[in-house]
C-alpha positions as CSV (number, residue, x, y, z in Angstrom):
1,X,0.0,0.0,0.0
2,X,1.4,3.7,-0.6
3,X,1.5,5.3,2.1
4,X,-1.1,6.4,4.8
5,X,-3.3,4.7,1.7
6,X,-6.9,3.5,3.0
7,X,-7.1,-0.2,2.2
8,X,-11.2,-0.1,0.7
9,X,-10.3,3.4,-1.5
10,X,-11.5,3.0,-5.2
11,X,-8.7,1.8,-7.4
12,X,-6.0,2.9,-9.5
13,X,-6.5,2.9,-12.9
14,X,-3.6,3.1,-15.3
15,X,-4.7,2.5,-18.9
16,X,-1.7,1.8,-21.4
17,X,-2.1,2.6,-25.3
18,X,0.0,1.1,-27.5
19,X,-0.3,2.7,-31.1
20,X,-0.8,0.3,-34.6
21,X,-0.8,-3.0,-32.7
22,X,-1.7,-6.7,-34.2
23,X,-3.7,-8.8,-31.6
24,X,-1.3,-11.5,-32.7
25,X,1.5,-10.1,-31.5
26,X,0.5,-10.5,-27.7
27,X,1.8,-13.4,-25.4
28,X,0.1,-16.5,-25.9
29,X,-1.1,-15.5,-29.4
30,X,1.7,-15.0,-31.7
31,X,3.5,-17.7,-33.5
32,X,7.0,-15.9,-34.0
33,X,10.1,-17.8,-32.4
34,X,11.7,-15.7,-29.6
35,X,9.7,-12.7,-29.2
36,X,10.3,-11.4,-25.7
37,X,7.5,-9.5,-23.9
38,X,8.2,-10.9,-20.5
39,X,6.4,-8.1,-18.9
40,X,3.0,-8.3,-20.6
41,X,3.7,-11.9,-20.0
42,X,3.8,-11.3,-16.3
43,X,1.1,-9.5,-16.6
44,X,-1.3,-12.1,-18.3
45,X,-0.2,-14.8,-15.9
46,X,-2.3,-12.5,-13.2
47,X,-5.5,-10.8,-15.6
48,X,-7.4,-11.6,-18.4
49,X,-6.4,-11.5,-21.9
50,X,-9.3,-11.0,-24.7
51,X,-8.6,-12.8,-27.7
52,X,-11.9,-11.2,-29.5
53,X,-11.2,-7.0,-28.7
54,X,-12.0,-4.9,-31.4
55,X,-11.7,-1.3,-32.0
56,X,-14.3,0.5,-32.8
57,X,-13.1,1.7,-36.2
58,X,-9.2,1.7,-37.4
59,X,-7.9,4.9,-37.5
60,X,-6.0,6.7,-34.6
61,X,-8.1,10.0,-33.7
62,X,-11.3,8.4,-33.9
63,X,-10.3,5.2,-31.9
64,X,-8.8,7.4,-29.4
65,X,-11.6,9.3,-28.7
66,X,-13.9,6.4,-28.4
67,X,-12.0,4.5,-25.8
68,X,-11.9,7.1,-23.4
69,X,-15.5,8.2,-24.4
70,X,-16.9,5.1,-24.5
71,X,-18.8,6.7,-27.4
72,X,-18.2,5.0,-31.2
73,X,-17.1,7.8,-33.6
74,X,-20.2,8.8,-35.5
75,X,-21.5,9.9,-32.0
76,X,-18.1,12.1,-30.5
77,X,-18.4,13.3,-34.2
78,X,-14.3,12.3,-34.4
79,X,-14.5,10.6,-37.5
80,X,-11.5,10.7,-39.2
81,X,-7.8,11.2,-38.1
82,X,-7.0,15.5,-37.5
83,X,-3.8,16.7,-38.6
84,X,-2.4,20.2,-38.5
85,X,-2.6,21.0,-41.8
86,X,-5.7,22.7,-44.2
87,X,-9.3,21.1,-44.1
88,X,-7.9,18.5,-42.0
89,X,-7.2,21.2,-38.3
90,X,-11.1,21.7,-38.8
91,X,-11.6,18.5,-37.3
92,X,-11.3,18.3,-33.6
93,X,-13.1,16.5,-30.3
94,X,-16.1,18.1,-29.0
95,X,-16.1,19.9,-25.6
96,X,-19.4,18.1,-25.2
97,X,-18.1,14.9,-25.6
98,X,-16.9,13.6,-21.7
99,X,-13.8,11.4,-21.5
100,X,-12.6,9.4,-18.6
101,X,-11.0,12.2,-16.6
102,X,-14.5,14.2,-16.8
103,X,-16.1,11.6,-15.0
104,X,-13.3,10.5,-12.6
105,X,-11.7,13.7,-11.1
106,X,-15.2,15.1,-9.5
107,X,-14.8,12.3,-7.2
108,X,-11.4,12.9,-6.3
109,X,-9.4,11.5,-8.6
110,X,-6.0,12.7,-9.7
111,X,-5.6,12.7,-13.2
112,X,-2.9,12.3,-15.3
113,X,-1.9,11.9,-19.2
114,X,1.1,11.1,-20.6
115,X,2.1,10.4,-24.6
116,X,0.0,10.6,-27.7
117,X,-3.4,12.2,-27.5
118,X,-4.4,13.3,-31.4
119,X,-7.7,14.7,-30.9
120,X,-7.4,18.0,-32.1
121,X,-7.8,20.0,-28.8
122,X,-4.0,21.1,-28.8
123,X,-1.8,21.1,-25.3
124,X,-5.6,20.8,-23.7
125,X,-5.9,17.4,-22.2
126,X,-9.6,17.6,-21.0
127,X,-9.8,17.3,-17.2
128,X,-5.8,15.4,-17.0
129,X,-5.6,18.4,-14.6
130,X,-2.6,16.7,-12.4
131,X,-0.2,15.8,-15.2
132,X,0.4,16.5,-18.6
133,X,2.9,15.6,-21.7
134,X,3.1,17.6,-24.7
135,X,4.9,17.0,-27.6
136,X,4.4,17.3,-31.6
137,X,2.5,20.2,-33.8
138,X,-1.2,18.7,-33.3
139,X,-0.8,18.0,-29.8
140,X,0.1,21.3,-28.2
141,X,-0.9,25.1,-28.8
142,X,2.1,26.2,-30.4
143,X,6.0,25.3,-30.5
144,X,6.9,26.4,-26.8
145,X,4.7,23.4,-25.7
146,X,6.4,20.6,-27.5
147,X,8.6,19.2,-24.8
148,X,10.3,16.9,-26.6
149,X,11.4,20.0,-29.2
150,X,12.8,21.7,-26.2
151,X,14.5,18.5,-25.1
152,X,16.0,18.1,-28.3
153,X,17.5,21.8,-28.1
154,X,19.3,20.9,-25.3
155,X,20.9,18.1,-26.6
156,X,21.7,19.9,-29.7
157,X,19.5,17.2,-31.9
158,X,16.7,18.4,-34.9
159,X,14.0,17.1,-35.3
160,X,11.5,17.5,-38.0
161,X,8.2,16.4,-39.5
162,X,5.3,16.7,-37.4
163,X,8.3,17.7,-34.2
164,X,7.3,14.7,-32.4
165,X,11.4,13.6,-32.2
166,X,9.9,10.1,-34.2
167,X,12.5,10.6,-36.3
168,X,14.6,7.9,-37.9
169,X,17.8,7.5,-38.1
170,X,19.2,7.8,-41.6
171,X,22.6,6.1,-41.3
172,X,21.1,2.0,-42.0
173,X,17.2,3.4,-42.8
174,X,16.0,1.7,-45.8
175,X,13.0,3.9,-47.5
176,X,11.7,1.3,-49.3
177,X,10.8,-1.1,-46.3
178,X,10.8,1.7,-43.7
179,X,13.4,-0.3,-41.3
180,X,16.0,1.2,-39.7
181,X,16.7,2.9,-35.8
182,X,15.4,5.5,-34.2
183,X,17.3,9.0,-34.5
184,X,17.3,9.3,-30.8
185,X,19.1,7.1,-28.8
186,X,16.9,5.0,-26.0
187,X,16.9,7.0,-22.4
188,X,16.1,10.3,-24.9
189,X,13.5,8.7,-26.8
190,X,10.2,10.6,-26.7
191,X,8.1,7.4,-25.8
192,X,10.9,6.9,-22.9
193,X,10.5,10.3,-21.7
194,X,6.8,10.3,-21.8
195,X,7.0,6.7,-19.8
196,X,9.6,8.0,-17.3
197,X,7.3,11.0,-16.3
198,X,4.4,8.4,-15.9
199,X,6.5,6.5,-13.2
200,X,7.8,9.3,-11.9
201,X,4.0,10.3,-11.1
202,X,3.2,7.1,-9.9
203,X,5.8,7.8,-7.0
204,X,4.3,11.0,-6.1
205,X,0.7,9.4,-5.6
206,X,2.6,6.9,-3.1
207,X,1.9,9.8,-0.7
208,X,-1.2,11.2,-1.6
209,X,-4.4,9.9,-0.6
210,X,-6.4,10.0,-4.0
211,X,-6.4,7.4,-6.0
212,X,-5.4,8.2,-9.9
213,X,-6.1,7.4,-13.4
214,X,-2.6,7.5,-15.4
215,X,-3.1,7.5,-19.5
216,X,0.2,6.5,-20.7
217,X,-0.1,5.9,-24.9
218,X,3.3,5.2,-26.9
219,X,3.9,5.6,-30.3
220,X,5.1,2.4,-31.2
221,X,4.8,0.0,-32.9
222,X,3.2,2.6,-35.2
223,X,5.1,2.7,-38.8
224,X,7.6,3.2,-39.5
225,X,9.1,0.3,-38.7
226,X,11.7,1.6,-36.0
227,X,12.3,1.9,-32.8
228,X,15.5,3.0,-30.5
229,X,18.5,0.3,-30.1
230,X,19.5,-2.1,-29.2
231,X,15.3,-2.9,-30.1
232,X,15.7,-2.0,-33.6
233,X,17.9,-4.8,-33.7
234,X,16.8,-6.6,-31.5
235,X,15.1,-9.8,-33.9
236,X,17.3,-9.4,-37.0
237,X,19.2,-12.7,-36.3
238,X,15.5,-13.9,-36.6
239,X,14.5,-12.4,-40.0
240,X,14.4,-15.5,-41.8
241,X,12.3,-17.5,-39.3
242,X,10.0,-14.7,-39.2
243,X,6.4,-16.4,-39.8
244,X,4.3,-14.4,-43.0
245,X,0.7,-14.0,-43.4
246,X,-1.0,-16.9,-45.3
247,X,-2.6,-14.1,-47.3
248,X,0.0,-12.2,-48.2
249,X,-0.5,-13.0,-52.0
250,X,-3.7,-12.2,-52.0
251,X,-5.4,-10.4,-54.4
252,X,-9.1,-9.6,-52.7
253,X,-7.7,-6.9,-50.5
254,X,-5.9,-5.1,-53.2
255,X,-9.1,-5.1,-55.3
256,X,-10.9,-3.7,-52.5
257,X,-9.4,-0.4,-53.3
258,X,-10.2,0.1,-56.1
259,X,-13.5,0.9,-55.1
260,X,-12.6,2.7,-52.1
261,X,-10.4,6.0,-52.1
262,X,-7.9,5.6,-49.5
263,X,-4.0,6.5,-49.7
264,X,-2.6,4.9,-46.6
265,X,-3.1,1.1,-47.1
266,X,-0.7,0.0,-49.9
267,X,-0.4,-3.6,-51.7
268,X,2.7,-5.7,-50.7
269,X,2.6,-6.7,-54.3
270,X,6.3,-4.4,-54.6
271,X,7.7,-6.3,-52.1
272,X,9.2,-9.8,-51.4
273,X,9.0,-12.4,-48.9
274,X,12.4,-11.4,-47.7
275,X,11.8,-7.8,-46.8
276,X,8.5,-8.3,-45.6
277,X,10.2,-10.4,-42.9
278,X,12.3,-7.8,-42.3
279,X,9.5,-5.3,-41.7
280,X,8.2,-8.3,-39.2
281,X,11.2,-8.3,-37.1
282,X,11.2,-4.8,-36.6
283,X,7.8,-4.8,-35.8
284,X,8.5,-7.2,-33.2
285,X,11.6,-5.2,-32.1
286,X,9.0,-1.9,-31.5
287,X,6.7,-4.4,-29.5
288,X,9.8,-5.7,-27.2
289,X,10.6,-1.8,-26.8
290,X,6.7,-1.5,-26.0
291,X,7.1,-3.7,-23.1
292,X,10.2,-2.4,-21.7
293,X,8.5,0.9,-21.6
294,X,5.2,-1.0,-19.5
295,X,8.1,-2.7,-17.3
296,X,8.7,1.1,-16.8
297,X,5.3,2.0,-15.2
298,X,4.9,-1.6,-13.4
299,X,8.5,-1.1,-12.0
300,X,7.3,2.6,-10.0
301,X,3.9,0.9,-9.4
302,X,5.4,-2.5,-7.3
303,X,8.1,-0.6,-6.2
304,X,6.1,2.1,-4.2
305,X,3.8,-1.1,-3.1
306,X,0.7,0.7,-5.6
307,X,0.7,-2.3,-7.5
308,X,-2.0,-4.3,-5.8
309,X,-4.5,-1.6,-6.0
310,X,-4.1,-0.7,-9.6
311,X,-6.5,-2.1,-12.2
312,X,-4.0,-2.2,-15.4
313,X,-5.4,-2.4,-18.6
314,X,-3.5,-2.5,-21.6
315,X,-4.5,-2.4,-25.4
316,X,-3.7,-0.3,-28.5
317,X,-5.9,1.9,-30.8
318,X,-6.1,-0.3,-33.9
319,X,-4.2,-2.9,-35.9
320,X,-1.8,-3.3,-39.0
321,X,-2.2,-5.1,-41.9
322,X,1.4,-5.8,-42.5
323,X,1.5,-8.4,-45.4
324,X,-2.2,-10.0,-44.8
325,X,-4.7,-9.7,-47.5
326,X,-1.9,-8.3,-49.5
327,X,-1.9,-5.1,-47.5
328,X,0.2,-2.8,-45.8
329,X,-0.6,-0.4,-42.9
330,X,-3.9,1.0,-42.2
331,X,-7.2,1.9,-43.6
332,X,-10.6,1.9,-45.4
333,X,-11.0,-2.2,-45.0
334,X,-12.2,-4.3,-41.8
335,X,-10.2,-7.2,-41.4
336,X,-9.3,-9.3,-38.2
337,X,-5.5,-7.9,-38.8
338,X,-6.5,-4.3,-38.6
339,X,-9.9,-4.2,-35.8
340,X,-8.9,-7.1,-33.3
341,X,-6.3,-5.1,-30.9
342,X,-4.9,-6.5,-28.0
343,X,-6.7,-5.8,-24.9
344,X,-5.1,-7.6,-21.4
345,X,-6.7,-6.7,-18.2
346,X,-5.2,-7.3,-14.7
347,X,-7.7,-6.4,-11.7
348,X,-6.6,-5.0,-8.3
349,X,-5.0,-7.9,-6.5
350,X,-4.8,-10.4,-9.7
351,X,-6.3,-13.2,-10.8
352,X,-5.2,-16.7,-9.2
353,X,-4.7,-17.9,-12.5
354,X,-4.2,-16.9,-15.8
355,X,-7.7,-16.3,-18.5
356,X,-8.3,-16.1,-21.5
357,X,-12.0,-15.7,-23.1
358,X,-12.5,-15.4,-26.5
359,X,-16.3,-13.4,-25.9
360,X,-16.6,-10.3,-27.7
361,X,-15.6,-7.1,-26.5
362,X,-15.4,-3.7,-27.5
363,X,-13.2,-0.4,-27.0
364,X,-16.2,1.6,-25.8
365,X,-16.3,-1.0,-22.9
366,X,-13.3,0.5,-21.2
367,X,-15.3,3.7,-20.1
368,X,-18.0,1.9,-18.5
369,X,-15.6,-0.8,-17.2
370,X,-13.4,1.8,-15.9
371,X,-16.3,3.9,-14.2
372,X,-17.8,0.7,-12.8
373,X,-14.4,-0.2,-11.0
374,X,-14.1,2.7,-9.9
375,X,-17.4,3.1,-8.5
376,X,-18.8,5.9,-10.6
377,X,-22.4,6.0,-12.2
378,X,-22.1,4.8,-15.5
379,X,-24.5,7.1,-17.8
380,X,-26.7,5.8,-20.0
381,X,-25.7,7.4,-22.8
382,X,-22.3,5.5,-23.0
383,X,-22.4,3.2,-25.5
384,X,-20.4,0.0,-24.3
385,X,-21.0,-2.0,-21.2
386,X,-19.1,-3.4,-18.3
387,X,-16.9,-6.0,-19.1
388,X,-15.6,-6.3,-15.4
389,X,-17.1,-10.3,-14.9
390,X,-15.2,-11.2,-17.7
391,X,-12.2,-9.6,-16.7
392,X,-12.4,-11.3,-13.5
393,X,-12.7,-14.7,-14.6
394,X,-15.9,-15.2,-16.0
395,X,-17.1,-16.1,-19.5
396,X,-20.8,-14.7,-19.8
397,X,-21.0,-13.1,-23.1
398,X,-21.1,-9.1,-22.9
399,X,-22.5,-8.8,-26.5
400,X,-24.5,-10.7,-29.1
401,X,-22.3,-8.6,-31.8
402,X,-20.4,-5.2,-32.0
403,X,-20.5,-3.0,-34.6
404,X,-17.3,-1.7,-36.5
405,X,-17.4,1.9,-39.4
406,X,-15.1,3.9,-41.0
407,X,-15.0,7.3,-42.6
408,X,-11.9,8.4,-44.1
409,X,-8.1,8.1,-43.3
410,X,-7.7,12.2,-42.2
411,X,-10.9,14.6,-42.1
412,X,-11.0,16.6,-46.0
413,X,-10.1,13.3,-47.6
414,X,-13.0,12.1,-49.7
415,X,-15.0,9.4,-47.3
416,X,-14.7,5.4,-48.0
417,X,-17.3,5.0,-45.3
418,X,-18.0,1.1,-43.8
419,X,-20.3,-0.1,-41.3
420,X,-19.9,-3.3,-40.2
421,X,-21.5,-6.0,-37.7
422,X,-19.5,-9.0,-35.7
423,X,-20.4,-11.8,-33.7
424,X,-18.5,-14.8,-32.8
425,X,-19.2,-16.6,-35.9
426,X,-19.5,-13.9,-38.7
427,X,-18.7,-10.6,-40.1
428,X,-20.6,-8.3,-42.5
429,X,-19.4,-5.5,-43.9
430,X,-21.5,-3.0,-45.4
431,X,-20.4,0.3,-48.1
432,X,-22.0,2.8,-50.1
433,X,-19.7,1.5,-53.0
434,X,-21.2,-2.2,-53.8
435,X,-18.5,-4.4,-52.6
436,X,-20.0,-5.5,-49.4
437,X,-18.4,-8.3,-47.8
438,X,-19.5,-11.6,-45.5
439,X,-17.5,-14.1,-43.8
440,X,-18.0,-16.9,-41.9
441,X,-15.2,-16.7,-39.0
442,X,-15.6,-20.3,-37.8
443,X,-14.7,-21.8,-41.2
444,X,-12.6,-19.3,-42.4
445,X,-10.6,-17.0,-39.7
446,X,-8.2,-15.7,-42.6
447,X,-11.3,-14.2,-44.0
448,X,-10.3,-15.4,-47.7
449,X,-14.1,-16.3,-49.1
450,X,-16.5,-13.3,-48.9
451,X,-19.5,-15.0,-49.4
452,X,-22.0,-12.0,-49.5
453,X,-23.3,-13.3,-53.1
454,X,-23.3,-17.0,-52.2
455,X,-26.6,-18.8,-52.4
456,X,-26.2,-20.9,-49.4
457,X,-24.6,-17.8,-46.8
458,X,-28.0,-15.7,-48.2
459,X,-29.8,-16.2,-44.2
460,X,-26.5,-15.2,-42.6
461,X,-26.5,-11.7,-44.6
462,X,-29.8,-11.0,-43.8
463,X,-29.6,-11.9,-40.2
464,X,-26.2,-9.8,-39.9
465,X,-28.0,-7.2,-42.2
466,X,-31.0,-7.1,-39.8
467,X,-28.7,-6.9,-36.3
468,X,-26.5,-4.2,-38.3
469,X,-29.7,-2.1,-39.0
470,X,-31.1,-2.4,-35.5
471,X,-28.2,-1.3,-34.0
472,X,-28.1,1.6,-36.2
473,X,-31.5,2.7,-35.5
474,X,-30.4,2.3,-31.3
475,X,-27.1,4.0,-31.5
476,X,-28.1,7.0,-33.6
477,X,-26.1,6.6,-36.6
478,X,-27.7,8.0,-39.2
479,X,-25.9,5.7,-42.1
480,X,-25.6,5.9,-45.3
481,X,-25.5,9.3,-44.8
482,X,-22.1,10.0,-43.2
483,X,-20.8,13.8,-42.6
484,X,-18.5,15.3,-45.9
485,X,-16.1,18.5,-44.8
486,X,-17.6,21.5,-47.3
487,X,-13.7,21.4,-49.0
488,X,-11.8,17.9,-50.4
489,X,-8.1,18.0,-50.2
490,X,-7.1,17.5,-53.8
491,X,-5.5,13.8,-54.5
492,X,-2.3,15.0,-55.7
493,X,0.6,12.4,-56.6
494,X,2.4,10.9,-53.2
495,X,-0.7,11.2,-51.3
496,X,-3.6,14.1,-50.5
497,X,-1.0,15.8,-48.5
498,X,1.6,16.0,-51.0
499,X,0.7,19.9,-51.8
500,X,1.1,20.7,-47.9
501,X,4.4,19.2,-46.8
């Protein structure tokens, strides 16, 4: 106990965001040789790891805002990702819209954020009154914010791009596969900074009576493909036993874009078996670094005897196709790779034994979760439930099915909007463009026969169809029609940003 502490006080609640995480990269999922995550793996020996998470839609700004909302995106009306640059900067979270913190620090609560936030609100972290983080050009008010810029100055290192110090190395970078070191060494990292401050404020609560919510959200292993040594390095003796996704060669997800304007997914179809194994082991190098930096916070919380009255919960903001479906990075498609994040949860005390459940989850049940635990009224108007029985050992199901959408990859960008509904047995993706997709997730997990105009899967669409609808109708989304900014950014060559950089 910290000191002085009172033994029935509401929990701790630190909640770790990773950024552009596979599910299949977690302990007792992935099938790589030698991956070492020893502290999540500690971890999940004590808490609950949910093999069927999901975010709510796959793109950064959106997914953020939902999980600490516990709203889904057409409702906080963060659609698409902001970005400090034209059309896109219009976009930005609503002051109406309550996050965690709102809810939490009225009842004594200190509250504290540290990392990535992307939700167009500046250096304002919205009710994180007790600590704060700033770094980058969309996530402060102006240049003498960005503490990692100053940090940099006083080590005599530039940065540049969006100034978030992300920056790679160029001496060993390869362009092509986006491998290569970070430019700043480890203990100067930004994502080492941002996780030493964390600890550091773990400490201080030791002797202070509230109890705290600590947001700590890392960049990695968000493309591209590097991280500081020696983790950059850290699996390249393993490149050629890294395993590849069966669907790399695949042509269906490639097709899909045709149909649906998007810029940031790109085929694999340039690249070979050889270097996408050597994007995979530096993937895995940034997910090794990711768990150092949770040994970071875990380290402050045992060592100042917190640890015991923290719930931890752990998970990431959305996936990365990286090879499957013959895809690269992120985007306007719904596959496993891209919406099933990790999620591990490890209640105050532990678990006896390690659990695993495989019942459908979803991120807007963190809020409610959260608020539960912590012994908040949980409003109505969220739209997730608890998920605290299953997190404790049980196994009831929380949902029938989730729902999934997507709008566009940054706010200006014409929309390739999605809706889609999941249960444990199917998915059904629904577009505005025609190529509507169905898979049946018992007999085909790699999601390689979309059987939406099949004959014999005809009741399974229209059930899916039907529970899509309904849940339309009950959460307020008024699809097919989605919101369209008055201006498009113009699809120049190299991207829609191309004109701006």
């Amino acid at each position: 106990m910290g000191a002085g502490k009172p033994r029935d006080r509401a929990p701790n609640v630190v909640l770790f965001i990773s950024d552009q995480q596979r599910a299949d990269t977690m302990p007792g999922v992935r099938a790589a040789p030698g991956i070492q995550t020893p502290h999540l793996e500690w971890l999940a020996r004590q808490g609950t790891l949910f093999r069927n998470a999901y975010c709510v839609t796959p793109m950064c700004s959106p997914a953020r805002a939902s999980l600490l909302s516990g709203l889904y995106p057409h409702t906080t009306g963060m659609v698409s990702n902001h970005q400090e640059r034209p059309i896109s900067n219009e976009l930005h979270l609503s002051p109406d819209v309550k996050l965690l913190a709102d809810y939490l620090q009225p009842l004594g609560y200190a509250c504290a954020y540290t990392g990535k936030w992307h939700l167009g609100t500046g250096g304002d972290r919205r009710g994180f009154a007790d600590l704060v983080t700033r770094s980058g050009d969309y996530d402060t008010d102006g240049p003498e914010q960005n503490e990692i810029l100053r940090f940099c100055d006083r080590v005599g290192v530039d940065i540049g791009g969006k100034a978030l110090g992300y920056d790679v190395d160029p001496a060993g970078y390869d362009p092509h596969t986006r491998v290569g070191a970070s430019l700043l060494p480890l203990a100067w990292h930004p994502s080492t900074l941002d996780a030493v401050r964390a600890a550091q404020f773990v400490r201080q609560m030791a002797h202070d009576l509230r109890p705290f919510l600590l947001v700590y959200s890392c960049h990695e292993p968000h493309p591209p493909f590097v991280s500081p040594r020696p983790f950059a390095q850290m699996y390249a003796h393993l490149r050629d036993q890294m395993p590849l996704p069966e669907t790399r060669r695949d042509d269906h997800g490639p097709r899909l874009l045709r149909h649906r304007p998007d810029w940031q997914l790109k085929p694999v179809a340039e690249y070979d078996d050889d270097e996408l194994r050597a994007m995979w082991a530096a993937y895995y190098g940034a997910v090794s670094y990711v768990d150092y930096l949770v040994g970071t916070i875990l380290a402050a919380l045992i060592e100042t005897d917190q640890f015991n009255d923290t719930l931890f919960i752990y998970t990431s903001d959305h996936g990365e196709m990286l090879g499957s479906h013959g895809l690269l990075l992120k985007g306007a498609v719904l596959y496993e790779e891209l919406v099933n994040i990790p999620l591990l949860i490890r209640p105050p005390r532990g678990l006896d034994a390690p659990h695993e459940t495989r019942r459908l989850v979803s991120h807007v049940d963190l809020a409610p979760t959260i608020l539960e635990w912590c012994g908040a009224d949980v409003p109505h108007a969220l739209q997730g439930t608890s998920i605290r029985a299953l997190a404790e050992g049980g196994d009831e199901p929380a949902h029938d099915g989730i729902a999934l959408e997507y709008h566009s990859s940054n706010w200006g960008e014409r929309p390739a909007p999605l809706r889609s509904w999941c249960t444990e047995d199917w998915k059904y993706v629904e577009t505005v463009g025609g190529d509507d997709e169905l898979y049946n997730l018992r007999a085909d997990p790699l999601e390689r026969h979309n059987l939406i105009d099949e004959p014999a899967a005809a009741e399974a669409r229209a059930a899916m169809q039907s529970a899509l609808h309904a849940w339309l109708r009950q959460s307020g989304d008024r699809w097919p029609e989605v919101p369209v900014p008055e201006r498009e950014v113009p699809k120049d060559p190299g991207g829609p940003w191309a004109s701006y950089r």
